[in-house]
C-alpha positions in Angstrom: -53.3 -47.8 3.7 -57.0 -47.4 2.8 -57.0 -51.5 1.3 -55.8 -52.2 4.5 -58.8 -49.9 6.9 -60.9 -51.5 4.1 -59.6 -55.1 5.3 -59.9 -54.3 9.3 -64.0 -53.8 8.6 -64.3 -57.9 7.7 -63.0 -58.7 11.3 -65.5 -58.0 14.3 -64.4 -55.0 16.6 -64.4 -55.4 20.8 -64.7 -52.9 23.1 -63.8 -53.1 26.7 -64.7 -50.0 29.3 -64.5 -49.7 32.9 -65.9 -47.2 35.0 -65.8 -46.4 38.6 -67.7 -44.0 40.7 -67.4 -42.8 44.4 -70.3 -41.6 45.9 -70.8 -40.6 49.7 -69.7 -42.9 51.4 -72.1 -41.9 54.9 -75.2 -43.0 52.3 -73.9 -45.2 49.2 -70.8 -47.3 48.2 -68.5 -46.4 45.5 -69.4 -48.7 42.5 -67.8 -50.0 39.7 -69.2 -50.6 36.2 -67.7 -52.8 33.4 -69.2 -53.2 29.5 -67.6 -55.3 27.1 -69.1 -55.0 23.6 -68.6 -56.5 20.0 -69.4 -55.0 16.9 -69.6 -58.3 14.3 -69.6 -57.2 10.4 -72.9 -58.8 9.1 -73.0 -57.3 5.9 -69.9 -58.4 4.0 -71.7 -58.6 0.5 -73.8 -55.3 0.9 -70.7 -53.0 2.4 -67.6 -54.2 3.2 -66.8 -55.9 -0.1 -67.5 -52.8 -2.2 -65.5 -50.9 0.2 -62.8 -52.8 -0.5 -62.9 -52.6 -4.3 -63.3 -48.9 -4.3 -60.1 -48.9 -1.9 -58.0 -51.2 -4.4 -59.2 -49.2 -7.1 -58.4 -45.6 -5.8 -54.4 -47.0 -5.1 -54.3 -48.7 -8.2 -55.2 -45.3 -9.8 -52.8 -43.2 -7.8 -50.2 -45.5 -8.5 -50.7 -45.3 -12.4 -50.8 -41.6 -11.6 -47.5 -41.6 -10.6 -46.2 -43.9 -13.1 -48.0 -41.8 -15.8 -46.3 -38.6 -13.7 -42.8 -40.3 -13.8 -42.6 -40.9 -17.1 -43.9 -37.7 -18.3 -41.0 -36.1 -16.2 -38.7 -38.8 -17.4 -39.4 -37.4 -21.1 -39.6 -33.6 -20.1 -35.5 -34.1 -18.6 -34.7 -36.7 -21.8 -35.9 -33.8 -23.9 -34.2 -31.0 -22.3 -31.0 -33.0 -22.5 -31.1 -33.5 -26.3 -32.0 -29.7 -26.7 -29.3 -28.7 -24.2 -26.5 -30.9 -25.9 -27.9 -29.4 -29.8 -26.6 -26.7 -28.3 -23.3 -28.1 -28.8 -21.2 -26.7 -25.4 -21.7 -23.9 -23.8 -21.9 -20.2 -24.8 -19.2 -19.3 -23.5 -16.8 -22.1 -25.9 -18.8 -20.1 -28.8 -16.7 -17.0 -29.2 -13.2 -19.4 -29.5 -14.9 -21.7 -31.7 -15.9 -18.8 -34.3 -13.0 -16.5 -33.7 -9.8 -18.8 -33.0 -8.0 -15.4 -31.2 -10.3 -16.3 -28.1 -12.7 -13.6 -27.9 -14.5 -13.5 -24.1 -17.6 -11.8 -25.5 -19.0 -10.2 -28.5 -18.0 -6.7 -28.2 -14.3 -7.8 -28.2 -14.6 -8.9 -31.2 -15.5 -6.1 -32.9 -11.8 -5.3 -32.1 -10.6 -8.3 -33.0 -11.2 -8.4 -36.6 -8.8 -7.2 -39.4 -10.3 -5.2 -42.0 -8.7 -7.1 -44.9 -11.0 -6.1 -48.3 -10.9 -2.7 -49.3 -13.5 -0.6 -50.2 -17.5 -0.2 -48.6 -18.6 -3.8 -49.9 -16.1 -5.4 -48.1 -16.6 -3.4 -45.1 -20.6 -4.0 -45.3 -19.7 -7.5 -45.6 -17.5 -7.8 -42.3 -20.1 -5.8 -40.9 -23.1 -8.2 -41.6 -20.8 -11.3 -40.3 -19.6 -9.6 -37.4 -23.6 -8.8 -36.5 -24.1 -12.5 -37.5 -21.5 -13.7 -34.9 -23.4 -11.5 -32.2 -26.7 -12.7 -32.9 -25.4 -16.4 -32.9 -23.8 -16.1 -29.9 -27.2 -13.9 -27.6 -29.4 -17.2 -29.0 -27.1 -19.5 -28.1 -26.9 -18.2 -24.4 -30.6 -17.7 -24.5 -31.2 -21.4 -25.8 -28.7 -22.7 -23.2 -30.5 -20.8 -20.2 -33.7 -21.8 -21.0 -32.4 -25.5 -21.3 -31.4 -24.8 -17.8 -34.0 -23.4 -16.3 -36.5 -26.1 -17.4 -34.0 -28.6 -16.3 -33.9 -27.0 -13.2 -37.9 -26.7 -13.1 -38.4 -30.5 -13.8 -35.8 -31.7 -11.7 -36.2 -29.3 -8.6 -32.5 -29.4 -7.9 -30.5 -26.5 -9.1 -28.0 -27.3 -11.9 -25.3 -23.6 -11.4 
């Protein structure tokens, strides 16, 4: 829009204006007055051609604003994609893929699981994986939240 303002200054401007007036008419007539005038761009090398090249330079630099813009949004999403599929589905397929009975959440699992070793090593040991299993699970919701939220945040449009 600014190349073309920056174009309209080569070309002369006219202006037309009318004017009437009515006076008393017991001492004077009512006149009428008409001006036509022409403004005619003498300085085409001094001003309107540097104009003109600042104009085409400020949109070509908004435009490879936006392209730089684009992409970098373009990369933030592509990113966020590969992190959100690393995840490798969604937390709530994680407490079926690591206990096959189909636990919801983690505290069911702690009910789930057969004590099968005797003695306190074996029970440490069940312990440890069981707290394994939980901590799995709270990172991969929290890694598959945040992978939303930026999605969201780049995108603007909300993925729930």
């Amino acid at each position: 829009m600014q190349v073309d303002l920056a174009k309209k200054d080569f070309y002369p401007d006219f202006n037309v204006q009318g004017m009437w007036q009515r006076t008393d008419p017991s001492q004077f007539r009512a006149y009428y007055q008409f001006t036509v005038g022409m403004r005619i761009p003498i300085y085409r090398t001094r001003r309107q051609r540097p104009e003109l090249a600042q104009a085409e330079s400020d949109r070509d630099r908004a435009k490879s604003e936006l392209d730089a813009q684009s992409q970098q949004t373009a990369f933030q999403l592509r990113q966020q994609f590969y992190q959100r599929r690393k995840i490798r589905g969604t937390p709530e397929d994680l407490p079926r893929r690591l206990n096959p009975a189909g636990a919801r959440h983690p505290p069911v699992w702690y009910g789930r699981l057969s004590i099968q070793s005797p003695g306190f090593p074996g029970l440490a040991r069940l312990l440890l994986d069981v707290l394994k299993l939980d901590e799995e699970y709270w990172q991969t919701l929290s890694e598959h939240e945040t992978s939303l939220a930026q999605m969201e945040e780049i995108t603007g449009v909300s993925l729930r």
